[in-house]
C-alpha positions as CSV (number, residue, x, y, z in Angstrom):
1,X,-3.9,-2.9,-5.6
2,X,-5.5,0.4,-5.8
3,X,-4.7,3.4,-3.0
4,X,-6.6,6.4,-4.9
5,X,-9.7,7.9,-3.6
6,X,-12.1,6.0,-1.5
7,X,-10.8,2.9,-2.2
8,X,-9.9,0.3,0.6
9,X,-8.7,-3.3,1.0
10,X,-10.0,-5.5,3.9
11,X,-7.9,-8.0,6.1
12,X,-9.7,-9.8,8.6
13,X,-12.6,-7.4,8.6
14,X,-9.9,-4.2,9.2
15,X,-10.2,-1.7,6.6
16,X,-7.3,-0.3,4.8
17,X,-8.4,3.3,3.9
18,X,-5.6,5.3,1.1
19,X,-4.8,7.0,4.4
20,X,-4.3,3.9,6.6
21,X,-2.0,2.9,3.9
22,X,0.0,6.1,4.0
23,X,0.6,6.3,7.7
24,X,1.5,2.5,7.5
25,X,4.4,3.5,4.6
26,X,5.7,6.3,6.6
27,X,5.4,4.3,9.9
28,X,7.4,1.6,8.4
29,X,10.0,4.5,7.4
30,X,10.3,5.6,10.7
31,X,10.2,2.4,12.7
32,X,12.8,-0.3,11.3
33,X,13.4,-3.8,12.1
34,X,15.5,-3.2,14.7
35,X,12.9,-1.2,16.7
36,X,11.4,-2.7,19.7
37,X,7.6,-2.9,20.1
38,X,7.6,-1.9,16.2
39,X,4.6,-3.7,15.3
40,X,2.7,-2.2,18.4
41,X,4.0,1.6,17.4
42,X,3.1,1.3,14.1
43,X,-0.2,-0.2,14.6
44,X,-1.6,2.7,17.3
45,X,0.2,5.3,14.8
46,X,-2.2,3.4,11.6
47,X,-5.0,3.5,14.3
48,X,-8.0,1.0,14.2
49,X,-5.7,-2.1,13.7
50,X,-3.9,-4.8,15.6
51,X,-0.3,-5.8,15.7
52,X,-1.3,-9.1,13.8
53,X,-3.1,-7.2,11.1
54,X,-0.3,-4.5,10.6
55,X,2.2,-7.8,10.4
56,X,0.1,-9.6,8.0
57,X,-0.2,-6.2,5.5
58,X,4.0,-5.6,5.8
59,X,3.9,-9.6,4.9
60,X,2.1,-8.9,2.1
61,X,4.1,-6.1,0.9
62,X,7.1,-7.7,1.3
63,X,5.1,-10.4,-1.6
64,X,4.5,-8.0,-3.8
65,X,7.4,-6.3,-3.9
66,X,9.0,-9.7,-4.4
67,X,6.2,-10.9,-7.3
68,X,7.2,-7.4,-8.9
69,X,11.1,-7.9,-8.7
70,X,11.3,-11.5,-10.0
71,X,9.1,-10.1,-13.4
72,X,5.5,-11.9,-12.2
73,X,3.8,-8.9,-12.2
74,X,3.8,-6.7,-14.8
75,X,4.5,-3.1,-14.7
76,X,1.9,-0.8,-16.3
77,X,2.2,0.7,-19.8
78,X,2.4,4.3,-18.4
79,X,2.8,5.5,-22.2
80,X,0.3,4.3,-23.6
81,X,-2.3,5.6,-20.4
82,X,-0.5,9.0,-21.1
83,X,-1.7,9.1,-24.9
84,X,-5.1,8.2,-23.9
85,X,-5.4,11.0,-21.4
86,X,-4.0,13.5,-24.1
87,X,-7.0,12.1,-26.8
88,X,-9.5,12.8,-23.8
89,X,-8.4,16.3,-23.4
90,X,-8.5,16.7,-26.6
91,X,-11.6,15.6,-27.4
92,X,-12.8,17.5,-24.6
């Protein structure tokens, strides 16, 4: 999934800005499993979403953290992006 720029990801017609995402992250930093209310914090902190929606995105982390971890999901070939980015600078 893609958090640069514009971009955004829908669940149940909320949208997930790159900003959303990044006040979600930190929010889920902050507020730990052991904190009362935490789903109703971090959803007025993320703004624009409900406590089922902010649950169902942290569920869905939690997935892909675990489909990276147990090798489903491969990692990107950052070496081979960084050669292509040197040829278009030189080229340029």
């Amino acid at each position: 999934m893609e958090y640069s720029g514009q971009r955004t990801s829908t669940i149940s017609g909320s949208s997930w800005t790159a900003k959303k995402n990044k006040l979600f992250e930190n929010a889920l930093a902050i507020y730990d499993k052991d904190t009362p209310d935490r789903w109703q914090i971090i959803a007025k902190i993320v703004g624009g979403t409900s406590e089922e929606e902010v649950k169902r995105r942290y569920e869905m982390l939690v997935d892909d953290i675990k489909s990276i971890e147990s090798d489903r999901v491969p990692l990107p070939d950052y070496a081979q992006n960084d050669t292509s980015n040197e040829k278009r600078r030189a080229e340029a």
